[in-house]
N, C-alpha and C positions, 0 to 999 in steps of 0.2 A: 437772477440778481438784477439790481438798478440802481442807478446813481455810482456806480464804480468804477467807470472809467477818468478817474482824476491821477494818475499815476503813482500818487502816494506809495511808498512803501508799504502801508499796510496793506491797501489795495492790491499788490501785488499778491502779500500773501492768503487772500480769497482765493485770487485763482490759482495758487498751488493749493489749495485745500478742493479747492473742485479738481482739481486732476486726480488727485488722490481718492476723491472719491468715486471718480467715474474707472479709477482702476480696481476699484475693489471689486474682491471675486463674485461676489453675489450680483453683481450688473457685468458681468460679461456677456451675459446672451442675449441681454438688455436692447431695446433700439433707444440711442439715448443722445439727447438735445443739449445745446446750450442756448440760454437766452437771457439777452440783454434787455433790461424795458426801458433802457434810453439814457441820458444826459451824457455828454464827452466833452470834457473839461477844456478851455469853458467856454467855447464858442464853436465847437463842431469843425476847424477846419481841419485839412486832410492832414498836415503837421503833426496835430495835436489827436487825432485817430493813428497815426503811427507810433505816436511816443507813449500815448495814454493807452490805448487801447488794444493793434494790433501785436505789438511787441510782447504784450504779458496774455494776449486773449490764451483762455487755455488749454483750446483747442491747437492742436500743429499742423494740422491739415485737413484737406478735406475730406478725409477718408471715412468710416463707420458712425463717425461722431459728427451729426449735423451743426448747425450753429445758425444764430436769427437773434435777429437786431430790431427794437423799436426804437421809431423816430419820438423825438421831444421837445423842448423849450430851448436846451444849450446847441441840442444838434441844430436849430432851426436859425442861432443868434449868428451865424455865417450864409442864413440862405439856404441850411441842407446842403451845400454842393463840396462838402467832405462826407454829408450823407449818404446821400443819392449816388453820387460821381464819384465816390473814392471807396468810402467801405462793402458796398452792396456788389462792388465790381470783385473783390477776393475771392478768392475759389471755395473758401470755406465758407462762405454765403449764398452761396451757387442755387442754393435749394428755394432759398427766396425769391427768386428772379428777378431780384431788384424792382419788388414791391414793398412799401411802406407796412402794409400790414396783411397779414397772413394766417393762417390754420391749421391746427396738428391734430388727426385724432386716431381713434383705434374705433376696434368694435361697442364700445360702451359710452367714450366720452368723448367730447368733441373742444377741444382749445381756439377760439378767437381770437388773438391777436390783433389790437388797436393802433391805429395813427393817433395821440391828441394833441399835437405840437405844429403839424402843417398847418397854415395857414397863408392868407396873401400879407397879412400883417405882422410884420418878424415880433410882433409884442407877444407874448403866452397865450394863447388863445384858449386852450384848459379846454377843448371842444372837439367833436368828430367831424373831418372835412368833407367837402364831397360826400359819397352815396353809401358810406360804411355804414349805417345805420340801418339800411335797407338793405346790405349784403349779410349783416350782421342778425336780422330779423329773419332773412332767407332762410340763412344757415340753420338757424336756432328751430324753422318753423316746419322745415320738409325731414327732421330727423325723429327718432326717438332717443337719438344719445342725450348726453347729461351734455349740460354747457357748464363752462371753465372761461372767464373771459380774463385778458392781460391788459392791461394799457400800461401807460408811463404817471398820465395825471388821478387821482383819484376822485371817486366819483362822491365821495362825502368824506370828513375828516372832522375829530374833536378841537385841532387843532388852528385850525384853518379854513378860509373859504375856499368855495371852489364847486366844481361838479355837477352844476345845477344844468350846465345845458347839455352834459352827456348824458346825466338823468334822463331831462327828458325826451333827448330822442331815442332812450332806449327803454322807453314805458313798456310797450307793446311787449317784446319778450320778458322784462323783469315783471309786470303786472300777472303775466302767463304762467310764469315761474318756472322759464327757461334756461335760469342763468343758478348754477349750484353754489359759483364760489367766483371770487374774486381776486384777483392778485392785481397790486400798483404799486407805484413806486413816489417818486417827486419829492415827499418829505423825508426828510432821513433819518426815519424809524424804523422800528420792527415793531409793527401794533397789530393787535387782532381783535375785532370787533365783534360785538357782537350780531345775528341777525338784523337785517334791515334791508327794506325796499326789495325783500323775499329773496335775498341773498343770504343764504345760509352761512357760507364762509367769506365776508368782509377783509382783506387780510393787505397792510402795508407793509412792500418790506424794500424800501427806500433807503437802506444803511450798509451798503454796497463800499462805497468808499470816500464817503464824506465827513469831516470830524462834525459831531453832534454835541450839544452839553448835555449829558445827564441832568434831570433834573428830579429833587427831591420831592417832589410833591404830591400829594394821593394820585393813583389814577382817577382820571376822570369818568368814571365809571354811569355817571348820570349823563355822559356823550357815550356810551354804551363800550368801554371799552373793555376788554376781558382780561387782555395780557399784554404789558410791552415791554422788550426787552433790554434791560438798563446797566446790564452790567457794564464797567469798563477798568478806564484807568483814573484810579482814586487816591494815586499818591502824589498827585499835583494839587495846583491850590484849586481848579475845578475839576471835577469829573468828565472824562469825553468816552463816547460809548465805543463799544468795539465793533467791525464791520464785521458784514456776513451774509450768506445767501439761503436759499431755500433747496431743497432736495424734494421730489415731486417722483415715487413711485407707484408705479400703475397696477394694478392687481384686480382684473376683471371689475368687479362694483364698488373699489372702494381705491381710495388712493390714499398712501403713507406717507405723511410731510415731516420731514426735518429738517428745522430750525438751526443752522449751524453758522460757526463766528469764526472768524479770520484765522485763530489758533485752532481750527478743524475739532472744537468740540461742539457737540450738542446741547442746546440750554432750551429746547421744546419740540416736540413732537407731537402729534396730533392725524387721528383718520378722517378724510373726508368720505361720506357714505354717499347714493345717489338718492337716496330717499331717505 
């Protein structure tokens, strides 16, 4: 999930739909994650990561069920130091070692984990700090697993600017066509793209816990988009979409996505293959 630590009531009820689902019987012998791809409302300090974010995270301990945090724009608007110095220090983060960004994988695929919000300049910097580029090129270059990359900012959007200098420091394995799929977060949507930049699966899903307007108007499908998801609440005088996260199941060469919204149903699913 991303963009959902704003405490919001709805927001709350994500993370009871992810608890629910990390109980269901079929992931019991599951090895299973949680991850945040960033923003805590709305300035990142440690206040506002207790009230927003540790108190309903839905994880309850450090136990079987890991948990892992990207830094971003809002965590950085206090300096990071409810980032770095408050949430990274919980025991249910442990597994992080209170690094900014990190790595999950199994026998087939390999998950990346981005910083794009550190910077020396507390302004949005939408860009990879230090040497993640070159850890991230490592990674991708000494395997044969499938790459899966995460960040907070998005590296292109119909919507918006942005992503041009994560692009290009990540030519080298996206040109190689290292990277299968994408997940980010930052705009709060749930949009899935079509191919681009030899990323097969393009996919935003930034509607974590931020009111959005719905809006009526064709997709913009000549900015290559395939699906976005708009359902909400439509008996006010505007439309605001409903929050939700992603479900990411592993299965040797292929991984099972579901699309799921704050009332823990389903409105898309989809298989990512490695070829």
């Amino acid at each position: 999930m991303s963009d959902w630590a704003s405490g919001l009531p709805r927001a709350r009820k994500v993370a009871d739909a992810i608890r629910k689902r990390l109980a269901e019987p079929e992931a019991a012998n599951r090895d299973k994650h949680v991850i945040h791809l960033g923003d805590v409302y709305y300035s990142g300090w440690a206040k506002e990561y207790d009230a927003n974010f540790l108190s309903c995270w839905p994880v309850d301990d450090g136990g079987e069920i890991s948990s892992w945090a990207l830094n971003a724009n809002h965590d950085m608007y206090s300096g990071g130091k409810g980032f770095f110095d408050y949430l990274l220090r919980d025991p249910r983060f442990k597994a992080q070692e209170k690094s900014s960004f990190f790595s999950l994988e199994n026998d087939k695929w390999q998950l990346l984990a981005m910083d794009t919000g550190y910077h020396t300049n507390w302004l949005d910097p939408h860009d990879l700090y230090g040497d993640q580029d070159k850890w991230i090129a490592q990674r991708l270059s000494n395997t044969d697993k499938t790459g899966i990359l995460l960040s907070h900012h998005q590296p292109f959007s119909a919507f918006e600017k942005g992503g041009e200098k994560i692009l290009a420091k990540l030519e080298g394995p996206l040109s190689a066509g290292r990277v299968r799929g994408w997940f980010w977060g930052h705009e709060h949507r749930c949009t899935l793209y079509e191919p681009r930049h030899k990323i097969e699966y393009p996919r935003c899903i930034g509607h974590g816990g931020i009111p959005f307007y719905v809006s009526n108007d064709p997709l913009p499908k000549d900015q290559g988009v395939v699906y976005e998801y708009r359902d909400g609440f439509d008996d006010l005088l505007e439309t605001w979409n409903y929050f939700g996260f992603v479900v990411l199941d592993f299965e040797d060469d292929v991984i099972n996505v579901r699309y799921i919204n704050e009332r823990n149903d389903e409105h898309k699913s989809e298989t990512l293959t490695r070829a």
